[in-house]
N, CA, C and O of each residue as an XYZ file, in Angstrom:
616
protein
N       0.820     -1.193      0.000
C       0.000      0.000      0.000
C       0.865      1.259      0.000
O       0.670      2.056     -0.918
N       1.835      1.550      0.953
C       3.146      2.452      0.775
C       3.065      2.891     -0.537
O       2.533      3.957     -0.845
N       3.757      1.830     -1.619
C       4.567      1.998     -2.444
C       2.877      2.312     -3.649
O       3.086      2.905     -4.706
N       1.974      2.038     -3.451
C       1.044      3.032     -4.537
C       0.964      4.568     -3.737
O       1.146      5.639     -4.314
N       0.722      4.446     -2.617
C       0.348      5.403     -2.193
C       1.702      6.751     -2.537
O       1.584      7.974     -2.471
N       2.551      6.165     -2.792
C       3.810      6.907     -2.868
C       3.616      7.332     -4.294
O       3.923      8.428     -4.763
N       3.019      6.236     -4.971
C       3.258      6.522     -6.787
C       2.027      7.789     -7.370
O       2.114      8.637     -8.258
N       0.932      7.443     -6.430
C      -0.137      8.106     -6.551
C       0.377     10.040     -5.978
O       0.295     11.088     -6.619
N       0.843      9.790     -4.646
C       1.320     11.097     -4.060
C       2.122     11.927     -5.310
O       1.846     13.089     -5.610
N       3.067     11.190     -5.915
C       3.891     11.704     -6.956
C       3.174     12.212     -8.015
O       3.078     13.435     -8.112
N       2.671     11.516     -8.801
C       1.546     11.476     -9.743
C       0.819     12.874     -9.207
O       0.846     13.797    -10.021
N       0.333     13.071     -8.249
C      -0.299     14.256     -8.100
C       0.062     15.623     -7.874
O      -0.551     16.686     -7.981
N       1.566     15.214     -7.432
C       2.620     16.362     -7.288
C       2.832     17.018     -8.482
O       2.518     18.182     -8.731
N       3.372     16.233     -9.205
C       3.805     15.879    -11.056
C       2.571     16.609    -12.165
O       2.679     17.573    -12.923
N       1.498     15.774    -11.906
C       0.485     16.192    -13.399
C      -0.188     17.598    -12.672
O      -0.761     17.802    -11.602
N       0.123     18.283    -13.611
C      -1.485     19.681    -13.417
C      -2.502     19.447    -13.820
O      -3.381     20.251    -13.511
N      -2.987     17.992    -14.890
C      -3.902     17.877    -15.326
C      -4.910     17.277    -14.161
O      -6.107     17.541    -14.040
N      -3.973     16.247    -13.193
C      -4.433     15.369    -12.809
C      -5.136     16.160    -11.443
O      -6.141     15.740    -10.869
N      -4.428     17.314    -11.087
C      -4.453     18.423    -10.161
C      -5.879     19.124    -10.473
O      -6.712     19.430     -9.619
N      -5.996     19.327    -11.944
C      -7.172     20.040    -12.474
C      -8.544     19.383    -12.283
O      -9.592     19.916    -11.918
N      -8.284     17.992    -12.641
C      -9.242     17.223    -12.328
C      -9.884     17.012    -11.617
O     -11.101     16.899    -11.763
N      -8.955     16.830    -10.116
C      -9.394     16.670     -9.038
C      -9.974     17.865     -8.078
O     -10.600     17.600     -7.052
N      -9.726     19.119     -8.479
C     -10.191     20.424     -7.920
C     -11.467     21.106     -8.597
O     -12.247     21.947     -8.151
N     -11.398     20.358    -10.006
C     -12.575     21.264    -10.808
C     -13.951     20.855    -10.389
O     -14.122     19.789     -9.799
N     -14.923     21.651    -10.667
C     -16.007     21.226    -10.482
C     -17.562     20.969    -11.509
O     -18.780     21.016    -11.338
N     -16.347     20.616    -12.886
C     -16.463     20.190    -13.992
C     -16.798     18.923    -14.072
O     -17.746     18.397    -14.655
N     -15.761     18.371    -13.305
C     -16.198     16.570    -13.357
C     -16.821     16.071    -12.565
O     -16.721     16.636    -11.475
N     -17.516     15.156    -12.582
C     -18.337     13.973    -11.226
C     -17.354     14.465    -10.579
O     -16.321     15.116    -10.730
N     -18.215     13.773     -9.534
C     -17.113     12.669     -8.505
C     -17.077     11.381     -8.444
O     -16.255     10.764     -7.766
N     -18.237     10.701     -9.361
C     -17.850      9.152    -10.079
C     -16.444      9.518    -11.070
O     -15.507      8.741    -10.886
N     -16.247     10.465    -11.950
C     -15.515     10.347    -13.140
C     -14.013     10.928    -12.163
O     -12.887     10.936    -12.660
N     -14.307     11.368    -10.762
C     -12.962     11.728     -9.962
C     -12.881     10.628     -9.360
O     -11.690     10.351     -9.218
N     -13.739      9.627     -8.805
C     -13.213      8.362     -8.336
C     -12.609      7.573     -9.348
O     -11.558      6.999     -9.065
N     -13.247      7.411    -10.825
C     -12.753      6.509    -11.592
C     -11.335      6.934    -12.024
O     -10.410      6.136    -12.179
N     -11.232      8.586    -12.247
C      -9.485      8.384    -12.699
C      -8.984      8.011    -11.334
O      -8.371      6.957    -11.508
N      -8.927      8.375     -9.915
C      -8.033      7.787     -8.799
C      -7.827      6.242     -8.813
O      -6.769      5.616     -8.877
N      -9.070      5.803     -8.740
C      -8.945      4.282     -8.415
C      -8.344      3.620     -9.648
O      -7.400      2.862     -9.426
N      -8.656      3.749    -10.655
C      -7.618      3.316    -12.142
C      -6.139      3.504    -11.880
O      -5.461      2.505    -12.121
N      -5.461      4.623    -11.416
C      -4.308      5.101    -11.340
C      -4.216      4.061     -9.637
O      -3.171      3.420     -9.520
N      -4.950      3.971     -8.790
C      -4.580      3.406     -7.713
C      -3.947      1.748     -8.128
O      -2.884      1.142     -7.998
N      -5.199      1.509     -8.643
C      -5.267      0.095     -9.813
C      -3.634     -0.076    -10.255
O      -2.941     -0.975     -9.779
N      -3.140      0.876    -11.192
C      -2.034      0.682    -11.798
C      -0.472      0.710    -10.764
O       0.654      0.236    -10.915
N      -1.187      1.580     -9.638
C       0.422      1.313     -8.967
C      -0.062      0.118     -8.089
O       0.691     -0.030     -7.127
N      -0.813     -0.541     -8.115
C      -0.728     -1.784     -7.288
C      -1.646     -1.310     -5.959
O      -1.663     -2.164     -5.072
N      -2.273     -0.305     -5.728
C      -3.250     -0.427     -4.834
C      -3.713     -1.382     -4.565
O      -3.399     -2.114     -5.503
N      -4.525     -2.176     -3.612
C      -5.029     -3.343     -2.893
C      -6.347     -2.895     -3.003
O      -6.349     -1.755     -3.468
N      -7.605     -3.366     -2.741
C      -9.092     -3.344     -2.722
C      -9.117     -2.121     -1.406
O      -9.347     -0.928     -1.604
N      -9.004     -2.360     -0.884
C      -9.147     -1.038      0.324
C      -8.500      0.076      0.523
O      -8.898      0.939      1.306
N      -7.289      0.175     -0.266
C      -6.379      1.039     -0.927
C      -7.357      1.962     -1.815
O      -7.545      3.144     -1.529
N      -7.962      1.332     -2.910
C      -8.663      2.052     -3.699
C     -10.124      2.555     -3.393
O     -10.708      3.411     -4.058
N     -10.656      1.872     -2.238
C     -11.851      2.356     -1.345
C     -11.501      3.222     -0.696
O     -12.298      4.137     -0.492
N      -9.890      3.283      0.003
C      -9.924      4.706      0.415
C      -9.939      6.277     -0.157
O     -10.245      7.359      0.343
N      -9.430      5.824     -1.514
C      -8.799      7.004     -2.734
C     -10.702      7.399     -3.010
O     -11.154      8.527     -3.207
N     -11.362      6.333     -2.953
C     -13.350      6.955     -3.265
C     -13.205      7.786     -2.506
O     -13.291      8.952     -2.893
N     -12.949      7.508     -1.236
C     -13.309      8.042      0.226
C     -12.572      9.516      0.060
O     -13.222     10.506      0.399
N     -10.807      9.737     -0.618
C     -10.851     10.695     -0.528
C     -11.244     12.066     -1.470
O     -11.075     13.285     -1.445
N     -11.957     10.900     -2.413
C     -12.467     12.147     -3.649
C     -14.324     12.497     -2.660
O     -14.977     13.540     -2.689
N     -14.516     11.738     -2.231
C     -15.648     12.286     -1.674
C     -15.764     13.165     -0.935
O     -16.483     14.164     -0.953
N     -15.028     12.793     -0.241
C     -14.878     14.295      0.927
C     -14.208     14.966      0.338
O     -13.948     15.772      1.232
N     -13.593     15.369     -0.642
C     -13.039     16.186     -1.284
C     -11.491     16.481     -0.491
O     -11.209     17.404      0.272
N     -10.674     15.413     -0.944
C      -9.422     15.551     -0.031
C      -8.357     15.189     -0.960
O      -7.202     15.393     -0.586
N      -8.569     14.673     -2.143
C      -7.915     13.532     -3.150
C      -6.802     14.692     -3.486
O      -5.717     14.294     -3.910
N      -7.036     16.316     -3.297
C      -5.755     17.434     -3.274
C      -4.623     16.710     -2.435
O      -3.706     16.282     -3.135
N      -4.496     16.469     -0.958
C      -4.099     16.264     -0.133
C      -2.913     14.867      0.164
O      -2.030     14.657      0.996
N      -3.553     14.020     -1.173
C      -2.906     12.655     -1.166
C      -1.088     12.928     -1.093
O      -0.289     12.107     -0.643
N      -0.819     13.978     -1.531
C       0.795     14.090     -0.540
C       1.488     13.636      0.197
O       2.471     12.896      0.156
N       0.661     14.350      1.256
C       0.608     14.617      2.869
C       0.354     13.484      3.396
O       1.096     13.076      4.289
N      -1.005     12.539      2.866
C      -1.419     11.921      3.651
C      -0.569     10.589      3.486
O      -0.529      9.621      4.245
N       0.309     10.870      1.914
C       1.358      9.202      2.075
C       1.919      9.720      2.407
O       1.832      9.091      3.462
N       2.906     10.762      2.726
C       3.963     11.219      3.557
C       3.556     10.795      5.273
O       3.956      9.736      5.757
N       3.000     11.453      5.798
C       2.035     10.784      6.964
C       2.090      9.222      7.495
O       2.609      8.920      8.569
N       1.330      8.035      6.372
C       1.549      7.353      6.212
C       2.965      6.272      6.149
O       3.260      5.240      6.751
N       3.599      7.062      5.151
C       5.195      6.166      5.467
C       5.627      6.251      6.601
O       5.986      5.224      7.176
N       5.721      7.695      7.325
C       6.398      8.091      8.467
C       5.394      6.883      9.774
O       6.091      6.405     10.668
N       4.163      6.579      9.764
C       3.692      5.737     10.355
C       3.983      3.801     10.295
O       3.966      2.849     11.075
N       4.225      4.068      8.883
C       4.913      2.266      9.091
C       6.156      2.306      9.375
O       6.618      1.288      9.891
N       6.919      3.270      9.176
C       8.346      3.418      9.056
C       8.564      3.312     11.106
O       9.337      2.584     11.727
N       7.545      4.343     11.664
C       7.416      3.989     13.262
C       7.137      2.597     13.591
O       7.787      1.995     14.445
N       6.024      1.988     12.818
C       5.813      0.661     13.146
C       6.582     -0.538     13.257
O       6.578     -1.608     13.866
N       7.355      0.204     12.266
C       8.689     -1.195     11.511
C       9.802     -0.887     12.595
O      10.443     -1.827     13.064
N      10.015      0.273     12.956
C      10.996      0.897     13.564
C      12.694      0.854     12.901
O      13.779      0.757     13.476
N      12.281      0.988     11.275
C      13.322      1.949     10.170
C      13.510      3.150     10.311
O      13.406      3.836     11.328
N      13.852      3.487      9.066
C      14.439      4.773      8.700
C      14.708      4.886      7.732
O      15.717      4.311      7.325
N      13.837      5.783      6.780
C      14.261      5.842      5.349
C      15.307      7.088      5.333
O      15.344      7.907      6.252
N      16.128      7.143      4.228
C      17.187      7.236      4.471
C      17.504      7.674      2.813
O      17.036      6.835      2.043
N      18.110      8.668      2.220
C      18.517      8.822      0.772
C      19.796      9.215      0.551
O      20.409     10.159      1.047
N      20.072      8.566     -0.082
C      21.550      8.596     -0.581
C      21.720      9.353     -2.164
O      21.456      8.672     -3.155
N      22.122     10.627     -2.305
C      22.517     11.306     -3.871
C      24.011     11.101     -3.580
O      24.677     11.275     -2.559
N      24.294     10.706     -4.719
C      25.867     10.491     -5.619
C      26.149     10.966     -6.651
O      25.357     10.728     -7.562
N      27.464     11.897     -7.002
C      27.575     12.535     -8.606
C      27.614     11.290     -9.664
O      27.251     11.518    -10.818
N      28.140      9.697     -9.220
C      28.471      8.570     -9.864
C      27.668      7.462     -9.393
O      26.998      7.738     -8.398
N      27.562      6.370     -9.804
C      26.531      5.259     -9.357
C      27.765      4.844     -8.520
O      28.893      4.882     -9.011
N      27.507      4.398     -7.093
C      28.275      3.661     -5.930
C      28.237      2.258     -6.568
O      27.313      1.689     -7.150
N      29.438      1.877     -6.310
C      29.090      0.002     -6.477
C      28.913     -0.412     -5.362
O      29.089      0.177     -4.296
N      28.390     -1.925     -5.643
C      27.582     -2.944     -3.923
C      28.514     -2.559     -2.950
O      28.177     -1.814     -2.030
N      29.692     -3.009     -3.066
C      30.640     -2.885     -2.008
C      30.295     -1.449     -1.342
O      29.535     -1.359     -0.377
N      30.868     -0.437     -1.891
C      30.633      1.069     -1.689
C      28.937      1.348     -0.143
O      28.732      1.716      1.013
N      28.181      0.767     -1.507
C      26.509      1.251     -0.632
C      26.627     -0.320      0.371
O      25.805     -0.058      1.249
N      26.866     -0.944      0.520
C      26.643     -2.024      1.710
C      27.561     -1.330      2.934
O      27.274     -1.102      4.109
N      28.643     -1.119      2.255
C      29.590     -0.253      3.539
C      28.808      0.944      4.513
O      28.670      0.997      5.736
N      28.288      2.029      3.238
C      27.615      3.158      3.175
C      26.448      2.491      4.385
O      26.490      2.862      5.558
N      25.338      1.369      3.831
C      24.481      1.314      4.460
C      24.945      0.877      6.300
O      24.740      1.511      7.335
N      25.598     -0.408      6.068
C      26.034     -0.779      7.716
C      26.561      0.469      8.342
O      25.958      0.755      9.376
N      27.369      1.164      8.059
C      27.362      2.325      8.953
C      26.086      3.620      9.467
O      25.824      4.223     10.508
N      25.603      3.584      8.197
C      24.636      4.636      8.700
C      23.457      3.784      9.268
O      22.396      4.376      9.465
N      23.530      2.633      9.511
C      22.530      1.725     10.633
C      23.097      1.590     11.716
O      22.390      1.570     12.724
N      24.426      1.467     11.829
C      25.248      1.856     12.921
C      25.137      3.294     13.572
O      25.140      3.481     14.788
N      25.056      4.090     12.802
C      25.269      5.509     13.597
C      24.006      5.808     14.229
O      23.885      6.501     15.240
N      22.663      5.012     13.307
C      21.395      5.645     13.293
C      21.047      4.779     14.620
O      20.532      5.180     15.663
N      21.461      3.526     14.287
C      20.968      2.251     15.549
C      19.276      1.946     15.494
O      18.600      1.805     16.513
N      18.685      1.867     13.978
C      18.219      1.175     13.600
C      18.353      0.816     12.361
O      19.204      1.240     11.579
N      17.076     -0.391     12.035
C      17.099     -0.579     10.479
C      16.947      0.948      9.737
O      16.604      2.042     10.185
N      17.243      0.627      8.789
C      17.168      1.456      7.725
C      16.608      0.980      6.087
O      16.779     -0.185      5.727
N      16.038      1.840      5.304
C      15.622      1.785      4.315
C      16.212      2.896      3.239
O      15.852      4.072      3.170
N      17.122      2.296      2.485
C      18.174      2.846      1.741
C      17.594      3.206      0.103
O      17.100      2.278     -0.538
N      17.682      4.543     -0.496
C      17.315      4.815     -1.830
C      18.574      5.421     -2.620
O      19.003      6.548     -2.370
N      19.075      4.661     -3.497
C      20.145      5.236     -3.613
C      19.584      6.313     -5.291
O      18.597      6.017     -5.964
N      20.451      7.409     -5.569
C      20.090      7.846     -6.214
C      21.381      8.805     -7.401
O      21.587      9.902     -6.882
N      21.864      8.715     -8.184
C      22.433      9.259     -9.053
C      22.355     10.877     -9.795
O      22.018     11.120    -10.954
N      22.770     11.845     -8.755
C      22.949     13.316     -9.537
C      24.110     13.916     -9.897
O      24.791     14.488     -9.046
N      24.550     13.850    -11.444
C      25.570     14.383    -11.525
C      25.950     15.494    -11.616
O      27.092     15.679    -12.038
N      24.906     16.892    -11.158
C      25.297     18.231    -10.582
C      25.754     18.521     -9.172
O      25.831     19.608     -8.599
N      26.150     16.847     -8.580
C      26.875     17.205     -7.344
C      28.395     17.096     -7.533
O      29.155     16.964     -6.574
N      28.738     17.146     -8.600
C      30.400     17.119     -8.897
C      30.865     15.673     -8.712
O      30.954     14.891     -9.658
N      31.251     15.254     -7.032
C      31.448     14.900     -6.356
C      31.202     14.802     -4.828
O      31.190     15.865     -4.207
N      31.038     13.836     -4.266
C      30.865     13.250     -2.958
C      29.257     12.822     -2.821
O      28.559     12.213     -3.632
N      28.981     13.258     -1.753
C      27.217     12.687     -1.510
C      26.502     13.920     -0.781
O      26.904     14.957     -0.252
N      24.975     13.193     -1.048
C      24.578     13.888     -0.385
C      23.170     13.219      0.799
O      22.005     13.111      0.417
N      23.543     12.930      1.911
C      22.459     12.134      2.771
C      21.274     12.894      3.333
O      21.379     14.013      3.834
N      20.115     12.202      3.217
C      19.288     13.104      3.714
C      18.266     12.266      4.749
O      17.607     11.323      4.309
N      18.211     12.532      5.663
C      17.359     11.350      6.880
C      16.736     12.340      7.554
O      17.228     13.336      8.084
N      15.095     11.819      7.459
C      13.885     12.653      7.923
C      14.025     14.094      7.009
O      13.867     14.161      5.790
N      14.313     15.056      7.785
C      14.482     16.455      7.216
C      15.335     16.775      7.036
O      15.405     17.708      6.236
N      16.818     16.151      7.748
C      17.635     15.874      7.945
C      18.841     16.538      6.732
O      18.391     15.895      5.783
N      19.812     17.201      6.215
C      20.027     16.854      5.007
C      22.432     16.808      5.593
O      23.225     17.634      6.044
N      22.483     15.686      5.261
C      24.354     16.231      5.281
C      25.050     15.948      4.057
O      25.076     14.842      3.517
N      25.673     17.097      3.595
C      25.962     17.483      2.066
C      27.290     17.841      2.629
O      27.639     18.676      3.464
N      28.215     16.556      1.595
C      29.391     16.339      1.306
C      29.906     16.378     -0.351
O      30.898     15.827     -0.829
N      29.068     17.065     -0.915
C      29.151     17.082     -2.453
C      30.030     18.624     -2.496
O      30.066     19.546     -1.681
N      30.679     18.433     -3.792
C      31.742     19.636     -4.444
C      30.625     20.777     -4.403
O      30.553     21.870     -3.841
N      29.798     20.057     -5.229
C      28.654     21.463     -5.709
C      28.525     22.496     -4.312
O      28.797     23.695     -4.362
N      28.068     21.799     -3.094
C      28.243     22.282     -1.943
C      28.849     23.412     -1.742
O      28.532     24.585     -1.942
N      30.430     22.522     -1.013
C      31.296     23.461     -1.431
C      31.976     24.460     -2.133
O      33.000     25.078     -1.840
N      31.024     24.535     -3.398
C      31.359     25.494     -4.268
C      30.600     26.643     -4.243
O      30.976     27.763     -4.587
N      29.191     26.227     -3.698
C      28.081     27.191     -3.847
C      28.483     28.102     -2.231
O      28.061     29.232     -1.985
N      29.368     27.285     -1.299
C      29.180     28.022     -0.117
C      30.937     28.860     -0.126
O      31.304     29.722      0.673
N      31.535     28.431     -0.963
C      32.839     29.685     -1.353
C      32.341     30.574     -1.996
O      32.708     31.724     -1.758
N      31.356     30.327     -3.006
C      31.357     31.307     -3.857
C      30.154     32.585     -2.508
O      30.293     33.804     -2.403
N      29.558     32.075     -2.058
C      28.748     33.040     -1.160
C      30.028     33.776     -0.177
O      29.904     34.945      0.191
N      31.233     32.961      0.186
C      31.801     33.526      1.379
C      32.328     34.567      0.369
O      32.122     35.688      0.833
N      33.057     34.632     -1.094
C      33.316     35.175     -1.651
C      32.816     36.703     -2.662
O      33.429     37.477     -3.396
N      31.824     36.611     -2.338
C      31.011     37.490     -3.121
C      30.040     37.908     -1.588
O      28.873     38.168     -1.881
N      30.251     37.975     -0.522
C      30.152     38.470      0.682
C      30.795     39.506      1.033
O      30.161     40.481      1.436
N      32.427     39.539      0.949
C      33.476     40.152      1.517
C      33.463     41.338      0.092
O      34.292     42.246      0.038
């Protein structure tokens, strides 16, 4: 359920159409349940997954689906007692690299963790970790953006 609810949250972040849809008062709210639950359908929603997405075009909340998987993860993520956890790199890490990467930052964190690794090559070099709100930036770009401020300060 997470992982639609995540695809769906995106999806709504992402389309303006899908944004339009759901705010106008142009369409049903059969023809606003049927695009949610179709799109719920496709990321793998479950039967009660997609009874809830009715539920939130009815009350008129289906804006909100964000929040409410953000909400959500942060609640299984308590349940499980993880920690999601993101990893940006200017280069793809190999296994060795991110298994190292991961046992330590389960070590430091002192729980499980749930690792996303991710590939940006406008960080030059190094990484960039980000846990909860969390963010620690070891990338060039970094460092470049915070000389060039000390520099154009003075």
């Amino acid at each position: 359920m997470r992982v639609a609810l995540t695809e769906l949250a995106r999806a709504m972040t992402e389309s303006t159409a899908l944004q339009h849809v759901m705010a106008s008062p142009a369409f049903s709210t059969e023809e606003k349940i049927g695009v949610l639950t179709a799109l719920g359908e496709q990321a793998g929603a479950p039967t009660i997954g997609r009874n809830f997405l009715s539920q939130l075009v009815k009350t008129n909340r289906a804006l909100v689906l964000p929040e409410i998987a953000q909400a959500f993860g942060n609640f299984v993520d308590q349940f499980k007692g993880t920690q999601q956890v993101e990893v940006l790199s200017a280069v793809p890490l190999d296994a060795g690299t991110q298994e190292e990467l991961k046992s330590k930052l389960k070590a430091s964190l002192k729980r499980d963790i749930d690792i996303a690794m991710r590939v940006d090559p406008a960080l030059v070099a190094g990484l960039q970790i980000r846990i909860g709100s969390t963010v620690y930036d070891s990338s060039v770009r970094n460092r470049l953006n915070a000389m060039q401020s000390l520099l154009t300060r003075e």
